[in-house]
MIZA-745253 format. One record per atom (N, C-alpha, C): chain; x, y, z; residue number from 1; residue in one letter. Coordinates in nm, 2 decimals, m for minus. Atoms other than C-alpha are relative to their C-alpha. Example, Ala and Ser with C-alpha at 12.3 -4.5 7.8 and 13.67 -1.06 7.14 Angstrom:
BEGIN
(site 'A',(0.09,m0.12,0.00),1,'A')
(site 'A',(1.23,m0.45,0.78),1,'A')
(site 'A',(0.09,0.12,0.00),1,'A')
(site 'A',(m0.09,m0.11,0.00),2,'S')
(site 'A',(1.37,m0.11,0.71),2,'S')
(site 'A',(m0.08,0.11,0.08),2,'S')
//
This chain:
BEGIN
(site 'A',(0.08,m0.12,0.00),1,'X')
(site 'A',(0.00,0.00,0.00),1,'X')
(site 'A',(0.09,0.12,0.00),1,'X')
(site 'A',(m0.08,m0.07,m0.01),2,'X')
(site 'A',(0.13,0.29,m0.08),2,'X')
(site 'A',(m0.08,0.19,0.13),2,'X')
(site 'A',(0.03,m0.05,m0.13),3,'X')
(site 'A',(0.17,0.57,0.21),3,'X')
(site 'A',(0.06,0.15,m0.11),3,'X')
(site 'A',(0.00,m0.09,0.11),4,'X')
(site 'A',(0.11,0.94,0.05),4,'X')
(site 'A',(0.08,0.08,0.14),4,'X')
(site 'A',(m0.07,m0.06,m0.08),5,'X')
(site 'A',(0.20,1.08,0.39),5,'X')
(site 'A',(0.04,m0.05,0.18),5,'X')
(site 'A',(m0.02,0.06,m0.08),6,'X')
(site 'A',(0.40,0.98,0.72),6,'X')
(site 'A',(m0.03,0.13,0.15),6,'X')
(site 'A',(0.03,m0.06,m0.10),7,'X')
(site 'A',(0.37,1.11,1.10),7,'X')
(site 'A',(m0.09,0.14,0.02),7,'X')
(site 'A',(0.15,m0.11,m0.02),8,'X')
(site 'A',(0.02,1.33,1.10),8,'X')
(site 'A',(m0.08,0.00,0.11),8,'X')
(site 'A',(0.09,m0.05,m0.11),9,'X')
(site 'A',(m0.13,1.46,1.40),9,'X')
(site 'A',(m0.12,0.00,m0.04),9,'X')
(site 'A',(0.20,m0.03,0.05),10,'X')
(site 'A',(m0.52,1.43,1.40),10,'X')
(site 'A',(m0.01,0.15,0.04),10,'X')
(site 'A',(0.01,m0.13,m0.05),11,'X')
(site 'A',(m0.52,1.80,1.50),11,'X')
(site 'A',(0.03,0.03,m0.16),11,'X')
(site 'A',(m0.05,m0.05,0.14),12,'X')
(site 'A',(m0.33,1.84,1.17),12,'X')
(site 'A',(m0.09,m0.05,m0.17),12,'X')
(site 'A',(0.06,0.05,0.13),13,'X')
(site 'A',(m0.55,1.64,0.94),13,'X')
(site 'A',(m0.12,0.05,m0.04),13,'X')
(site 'A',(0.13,m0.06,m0.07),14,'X')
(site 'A',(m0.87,1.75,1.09),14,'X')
(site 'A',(m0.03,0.14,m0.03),14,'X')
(site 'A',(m0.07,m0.11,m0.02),15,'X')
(site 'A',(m0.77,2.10,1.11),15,'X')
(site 'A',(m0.07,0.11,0.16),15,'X')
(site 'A',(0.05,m0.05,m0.11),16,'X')
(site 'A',(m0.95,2.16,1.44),16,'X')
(site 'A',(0.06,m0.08,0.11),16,'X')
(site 'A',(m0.03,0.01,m0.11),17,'X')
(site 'A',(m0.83,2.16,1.79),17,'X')
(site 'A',(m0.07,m0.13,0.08),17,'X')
(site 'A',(0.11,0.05,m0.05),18,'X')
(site 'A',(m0.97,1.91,2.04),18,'X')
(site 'A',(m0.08,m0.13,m0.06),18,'X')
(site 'A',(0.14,0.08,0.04),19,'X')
(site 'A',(m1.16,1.71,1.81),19,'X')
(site 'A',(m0.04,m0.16,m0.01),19,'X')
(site 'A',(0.02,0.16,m0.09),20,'X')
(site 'A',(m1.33,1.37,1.93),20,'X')
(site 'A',(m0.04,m0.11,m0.11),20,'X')
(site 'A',(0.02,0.10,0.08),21,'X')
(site 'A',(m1.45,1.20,1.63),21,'X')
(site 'A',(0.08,m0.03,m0.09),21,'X')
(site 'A',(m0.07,0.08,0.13),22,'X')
(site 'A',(m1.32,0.95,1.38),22,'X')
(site 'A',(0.03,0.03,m0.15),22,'X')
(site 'A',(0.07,m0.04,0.10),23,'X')
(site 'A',(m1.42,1.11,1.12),23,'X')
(site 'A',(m0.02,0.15,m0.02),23,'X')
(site 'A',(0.04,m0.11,0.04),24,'X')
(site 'A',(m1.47,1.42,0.93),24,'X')
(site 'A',(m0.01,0.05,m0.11),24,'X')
(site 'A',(0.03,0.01,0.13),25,'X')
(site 'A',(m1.65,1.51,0.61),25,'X')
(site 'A',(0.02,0.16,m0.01),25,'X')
(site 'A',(m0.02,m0.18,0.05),26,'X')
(site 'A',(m1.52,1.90,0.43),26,'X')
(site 'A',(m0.09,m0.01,m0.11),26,'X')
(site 'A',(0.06,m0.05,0.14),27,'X')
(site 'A',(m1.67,2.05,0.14),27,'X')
(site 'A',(0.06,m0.12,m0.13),27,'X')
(site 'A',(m0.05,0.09,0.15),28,'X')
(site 'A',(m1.44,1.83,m0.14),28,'X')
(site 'A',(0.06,m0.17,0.12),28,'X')
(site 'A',(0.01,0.15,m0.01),29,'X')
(site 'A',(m1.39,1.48,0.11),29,'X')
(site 'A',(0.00,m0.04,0.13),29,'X')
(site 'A',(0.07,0.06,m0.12),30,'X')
(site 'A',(m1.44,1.26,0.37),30,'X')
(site 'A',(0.16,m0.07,0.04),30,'X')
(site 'A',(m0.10,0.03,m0.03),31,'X')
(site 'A',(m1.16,1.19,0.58),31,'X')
(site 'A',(0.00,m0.10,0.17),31,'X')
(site 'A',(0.05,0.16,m0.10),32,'X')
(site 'A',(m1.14,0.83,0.81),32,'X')
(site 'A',(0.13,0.01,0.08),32,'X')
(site 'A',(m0.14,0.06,m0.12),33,'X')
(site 'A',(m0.89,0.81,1.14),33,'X')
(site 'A',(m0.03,m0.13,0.05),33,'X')
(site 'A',(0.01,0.14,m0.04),34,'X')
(site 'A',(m0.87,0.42,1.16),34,'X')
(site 'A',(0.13,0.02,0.14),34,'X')
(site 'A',(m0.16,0.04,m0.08),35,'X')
(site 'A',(m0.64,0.33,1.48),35,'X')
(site 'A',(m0.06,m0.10,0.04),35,'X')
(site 'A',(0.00,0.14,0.01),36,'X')
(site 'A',(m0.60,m0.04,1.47),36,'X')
(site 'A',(m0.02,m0.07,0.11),36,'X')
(site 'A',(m0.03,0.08,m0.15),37,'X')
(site 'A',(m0.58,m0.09,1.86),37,'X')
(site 'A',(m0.16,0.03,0.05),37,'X')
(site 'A',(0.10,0.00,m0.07),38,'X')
(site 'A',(m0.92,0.03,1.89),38,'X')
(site 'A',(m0.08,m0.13,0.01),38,'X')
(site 'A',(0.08,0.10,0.01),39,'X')
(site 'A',(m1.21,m0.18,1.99),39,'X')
(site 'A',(m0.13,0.00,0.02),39,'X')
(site 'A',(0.18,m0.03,m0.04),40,'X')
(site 'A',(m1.61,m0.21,2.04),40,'X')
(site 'A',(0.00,m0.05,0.14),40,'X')
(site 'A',(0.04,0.05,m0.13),41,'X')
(site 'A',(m1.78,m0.32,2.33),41,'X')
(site 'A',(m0.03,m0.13,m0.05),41,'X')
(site 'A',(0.00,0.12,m0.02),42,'X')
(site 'A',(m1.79,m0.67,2.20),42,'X')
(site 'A',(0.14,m0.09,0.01),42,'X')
(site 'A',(m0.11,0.03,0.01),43,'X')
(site 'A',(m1.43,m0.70,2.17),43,'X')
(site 'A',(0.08,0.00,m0.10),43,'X')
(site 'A',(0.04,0.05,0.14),44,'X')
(site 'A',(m1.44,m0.70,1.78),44,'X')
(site 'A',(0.08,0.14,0.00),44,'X')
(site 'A',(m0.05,m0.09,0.01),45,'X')
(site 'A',(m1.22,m0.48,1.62),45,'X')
(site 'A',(m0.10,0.14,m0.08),45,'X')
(site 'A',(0.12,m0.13,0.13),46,'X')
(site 'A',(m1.41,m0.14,1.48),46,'X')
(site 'A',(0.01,0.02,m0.12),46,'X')
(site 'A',(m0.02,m0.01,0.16),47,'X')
(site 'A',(m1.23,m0.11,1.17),47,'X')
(site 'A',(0.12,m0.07,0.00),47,'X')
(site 'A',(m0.14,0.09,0.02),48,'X')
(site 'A',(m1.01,m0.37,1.02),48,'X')
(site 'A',(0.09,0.07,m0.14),48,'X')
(site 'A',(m0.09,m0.02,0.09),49,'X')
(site 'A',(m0.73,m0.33,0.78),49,'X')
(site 'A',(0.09,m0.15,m0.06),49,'X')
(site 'A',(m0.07,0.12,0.04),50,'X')
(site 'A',(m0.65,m0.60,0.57),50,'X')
(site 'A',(0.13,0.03,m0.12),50,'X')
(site 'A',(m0.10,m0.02,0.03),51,'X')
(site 'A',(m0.29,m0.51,0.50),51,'X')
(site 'A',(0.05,m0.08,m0.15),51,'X')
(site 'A',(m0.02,0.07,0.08),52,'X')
(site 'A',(m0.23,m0.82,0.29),52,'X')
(site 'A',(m0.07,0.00,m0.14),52,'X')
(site 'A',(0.07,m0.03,0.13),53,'X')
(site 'A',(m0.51,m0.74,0.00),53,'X')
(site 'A',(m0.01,0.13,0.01),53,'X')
(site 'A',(0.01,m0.19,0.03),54,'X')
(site 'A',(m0.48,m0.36,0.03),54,'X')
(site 'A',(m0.15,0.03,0.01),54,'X')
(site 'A',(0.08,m0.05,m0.03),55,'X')
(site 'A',(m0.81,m0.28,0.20),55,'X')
(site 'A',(m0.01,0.02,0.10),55,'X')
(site 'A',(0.03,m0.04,m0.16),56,'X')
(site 'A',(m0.96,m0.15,0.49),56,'X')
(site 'A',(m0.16,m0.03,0.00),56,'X')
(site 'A',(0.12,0.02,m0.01),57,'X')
(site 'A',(m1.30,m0.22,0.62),57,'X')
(site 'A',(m0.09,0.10,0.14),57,'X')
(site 'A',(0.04,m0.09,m0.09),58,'X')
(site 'A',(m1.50,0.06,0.79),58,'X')
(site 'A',(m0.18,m0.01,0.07),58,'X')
(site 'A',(0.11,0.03,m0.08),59,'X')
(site 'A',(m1.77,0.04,0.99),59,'X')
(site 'A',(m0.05,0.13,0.10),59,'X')
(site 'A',(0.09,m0.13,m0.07),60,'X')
(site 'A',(m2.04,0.32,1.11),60,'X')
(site 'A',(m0.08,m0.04,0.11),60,'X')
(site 'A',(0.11,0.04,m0.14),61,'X')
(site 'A',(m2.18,0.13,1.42),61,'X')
(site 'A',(m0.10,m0.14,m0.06),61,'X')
(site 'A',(0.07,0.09,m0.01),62,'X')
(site 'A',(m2.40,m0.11,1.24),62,'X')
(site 'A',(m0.03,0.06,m0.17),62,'X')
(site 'A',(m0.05,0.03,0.14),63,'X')
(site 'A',(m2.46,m0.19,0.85),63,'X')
(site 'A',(m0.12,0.15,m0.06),63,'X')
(site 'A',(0.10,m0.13,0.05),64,'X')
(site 'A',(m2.78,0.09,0.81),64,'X')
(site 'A',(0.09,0.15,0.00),64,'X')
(site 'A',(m0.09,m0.10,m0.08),65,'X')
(site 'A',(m2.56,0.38,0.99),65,'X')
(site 'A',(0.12,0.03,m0.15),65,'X')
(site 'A',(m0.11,0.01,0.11),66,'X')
(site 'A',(m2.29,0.28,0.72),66,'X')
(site 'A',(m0.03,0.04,m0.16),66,'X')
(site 'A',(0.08,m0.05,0.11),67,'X')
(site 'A',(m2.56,0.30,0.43),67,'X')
(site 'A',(m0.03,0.13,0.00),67,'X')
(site 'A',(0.06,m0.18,m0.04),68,'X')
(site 'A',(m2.68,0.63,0.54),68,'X')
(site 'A',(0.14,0.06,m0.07),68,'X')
(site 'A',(m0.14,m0.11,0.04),69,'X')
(site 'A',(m2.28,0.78,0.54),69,'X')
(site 'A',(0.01,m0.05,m0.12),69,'X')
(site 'A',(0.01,0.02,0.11),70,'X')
(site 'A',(m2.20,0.59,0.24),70,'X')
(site 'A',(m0.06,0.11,m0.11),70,'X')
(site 'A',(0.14,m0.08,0.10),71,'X')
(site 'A',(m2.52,0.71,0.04),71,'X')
(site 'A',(0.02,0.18,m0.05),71,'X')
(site 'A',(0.01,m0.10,0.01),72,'X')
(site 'A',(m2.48,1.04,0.13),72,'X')
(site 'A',(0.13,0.10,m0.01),72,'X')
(site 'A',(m0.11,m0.06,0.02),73,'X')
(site 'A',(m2.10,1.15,0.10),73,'X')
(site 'A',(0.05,m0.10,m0.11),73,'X')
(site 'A',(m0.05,0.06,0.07),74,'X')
(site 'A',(m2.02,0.87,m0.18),74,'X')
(site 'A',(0.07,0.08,m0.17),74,'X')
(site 'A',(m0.04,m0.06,0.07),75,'X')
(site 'A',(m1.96,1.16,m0.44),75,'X')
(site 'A',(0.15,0.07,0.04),75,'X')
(site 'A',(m0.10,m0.03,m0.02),76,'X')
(site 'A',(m1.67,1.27,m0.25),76,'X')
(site 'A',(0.13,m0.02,0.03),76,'X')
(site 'A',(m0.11,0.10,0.00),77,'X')
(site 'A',(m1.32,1.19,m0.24),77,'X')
(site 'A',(0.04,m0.06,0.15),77,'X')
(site 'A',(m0.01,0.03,m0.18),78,'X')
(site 'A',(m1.23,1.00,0.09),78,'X')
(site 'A',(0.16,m0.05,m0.01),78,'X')
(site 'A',(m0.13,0.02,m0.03),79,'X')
(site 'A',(m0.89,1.00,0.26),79,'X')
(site 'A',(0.05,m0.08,0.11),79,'X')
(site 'A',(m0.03,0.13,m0.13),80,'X')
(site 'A',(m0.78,0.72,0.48),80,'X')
(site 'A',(0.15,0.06,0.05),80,'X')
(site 'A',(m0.09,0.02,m0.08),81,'X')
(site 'A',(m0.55,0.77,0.76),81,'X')
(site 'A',(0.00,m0.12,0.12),81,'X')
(site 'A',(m0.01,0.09,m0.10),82,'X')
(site 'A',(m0.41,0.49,0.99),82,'X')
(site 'A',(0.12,0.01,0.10),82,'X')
(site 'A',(m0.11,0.03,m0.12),83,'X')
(site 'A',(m0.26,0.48,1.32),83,'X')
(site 'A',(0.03,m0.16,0.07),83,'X')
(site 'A',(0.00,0.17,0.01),84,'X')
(site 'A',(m0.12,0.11,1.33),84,'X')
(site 'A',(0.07,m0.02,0.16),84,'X')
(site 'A',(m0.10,0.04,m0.14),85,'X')
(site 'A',(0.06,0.13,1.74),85,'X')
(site 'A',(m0.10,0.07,0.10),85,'X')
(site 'A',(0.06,m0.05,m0.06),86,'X')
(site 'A',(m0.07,0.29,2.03),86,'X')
(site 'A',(0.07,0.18,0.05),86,'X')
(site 'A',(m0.13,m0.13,0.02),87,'X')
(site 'A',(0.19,0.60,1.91),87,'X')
(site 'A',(m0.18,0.10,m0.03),87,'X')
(site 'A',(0.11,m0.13,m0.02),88,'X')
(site 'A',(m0.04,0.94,1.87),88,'X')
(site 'A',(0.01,0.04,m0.20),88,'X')
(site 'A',(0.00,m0.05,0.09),89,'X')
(site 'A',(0.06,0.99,1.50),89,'X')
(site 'A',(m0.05,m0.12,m0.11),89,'X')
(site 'A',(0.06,0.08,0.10),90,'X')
(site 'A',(m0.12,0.87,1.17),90,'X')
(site 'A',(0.10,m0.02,m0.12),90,'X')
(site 'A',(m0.02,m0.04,0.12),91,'X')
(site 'A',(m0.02,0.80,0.83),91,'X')
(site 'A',(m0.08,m0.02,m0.13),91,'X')
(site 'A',(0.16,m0.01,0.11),92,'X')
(site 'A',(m0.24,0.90,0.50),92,'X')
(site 'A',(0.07,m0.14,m0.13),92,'X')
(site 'A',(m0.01,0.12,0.13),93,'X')
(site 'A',(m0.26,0.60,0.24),93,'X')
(site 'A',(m0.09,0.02,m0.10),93,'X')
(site 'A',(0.05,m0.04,0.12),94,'X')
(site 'A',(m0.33,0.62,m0.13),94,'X')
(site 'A',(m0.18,m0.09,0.01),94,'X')
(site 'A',(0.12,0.07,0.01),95,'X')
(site 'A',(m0.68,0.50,m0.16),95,'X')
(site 'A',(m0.04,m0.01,m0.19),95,'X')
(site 'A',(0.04,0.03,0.15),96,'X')
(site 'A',(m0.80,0.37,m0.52),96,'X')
(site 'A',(m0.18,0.01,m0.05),96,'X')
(site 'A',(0.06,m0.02,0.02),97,'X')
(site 'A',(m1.15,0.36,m0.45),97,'X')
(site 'A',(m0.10,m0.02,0.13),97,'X')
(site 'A',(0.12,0.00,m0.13),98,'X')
(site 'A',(m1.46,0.36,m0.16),98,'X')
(site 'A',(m0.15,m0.09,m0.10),98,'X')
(site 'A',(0.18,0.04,0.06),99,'X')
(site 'A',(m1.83,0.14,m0.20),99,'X')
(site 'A',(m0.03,m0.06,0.13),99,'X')
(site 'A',(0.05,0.09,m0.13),100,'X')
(site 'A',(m2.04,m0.01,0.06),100,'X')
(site 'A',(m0.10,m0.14,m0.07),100,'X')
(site 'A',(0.01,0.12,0.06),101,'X')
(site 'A',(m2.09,m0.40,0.07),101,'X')
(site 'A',(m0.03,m0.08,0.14),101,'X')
(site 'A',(0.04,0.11,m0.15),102,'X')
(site 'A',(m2.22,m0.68,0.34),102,'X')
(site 'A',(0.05,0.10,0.10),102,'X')
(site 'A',(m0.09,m0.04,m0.13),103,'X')
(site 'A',(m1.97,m0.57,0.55),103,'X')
(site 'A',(0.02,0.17,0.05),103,'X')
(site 'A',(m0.01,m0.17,m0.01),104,'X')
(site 'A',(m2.02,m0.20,0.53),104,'X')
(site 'A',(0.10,0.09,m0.06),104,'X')
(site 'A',(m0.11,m0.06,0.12),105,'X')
(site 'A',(m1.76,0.03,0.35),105,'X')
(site 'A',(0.10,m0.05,m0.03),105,'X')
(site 'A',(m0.17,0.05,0.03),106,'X')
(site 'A',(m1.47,m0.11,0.19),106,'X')
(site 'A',(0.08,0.09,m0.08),106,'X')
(site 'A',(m0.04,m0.09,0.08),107,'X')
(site 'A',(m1.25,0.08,0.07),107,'X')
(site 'A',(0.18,m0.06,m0.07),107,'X')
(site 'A',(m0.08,m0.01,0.07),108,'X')
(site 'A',(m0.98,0.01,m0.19),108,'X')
(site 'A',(0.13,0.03,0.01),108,'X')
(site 'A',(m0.11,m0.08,m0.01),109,'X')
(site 'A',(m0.62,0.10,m0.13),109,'X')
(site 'A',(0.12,m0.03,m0.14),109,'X')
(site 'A',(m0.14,0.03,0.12),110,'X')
(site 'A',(m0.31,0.11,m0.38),110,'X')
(site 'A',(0.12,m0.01,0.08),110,'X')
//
């Protein structure tokens, strides 16, 4: 997979102070902070990354929730960032393409 940018602050990607969610959609795209160590309340990881076939698998809470965001941001370009340790900084990965499928969004990487 290729890595477009290394050690990013979520303050920096975001461009707001403070801010608590995973996620954040601008005017031109939708931008996803995966960190790998997180987890649900069932134990289950919340968003996986399958390193080995160059995707990621994102998940909005439950497969409707995912249709909704999908649906409604799928004209815009989306930018994946991953924090793979329990380190504070991200890095942005080329993405190839975004769709939602059983599993809720998958998204594509190069």
């Amino acid at each position: 997979m290729k890595v477009l940018k290394r050690g990013l602050k979520k303050e920096d990607i975001v461009n707001v102070k403070r801010y608590n969610k995973w996620y954040i959609v601008t005017e031109d795209d939708v931008r996803i902070l995966v960190n790998e160590t997180s987890r649900t309340d069932q134990d289950d990881d919340s968003n996986k990354v399958d390193w080995k076939n160059s995707k990621a698998y994102i998940s909005m809470g439950n497969f409707e929730s995912s249709k909704k965001f999908y649906e409604k941001n799928k004209e815009l370009e989306l930018k994946l960032y991953i924090k793979a340790d329990i380190g504070t900084l991200y890095n942005e990965y080329k993405v190839n393409d975004w769709s939602l499928t059983e599993r809720g969004i998958e998204v594509d990487l190069v």
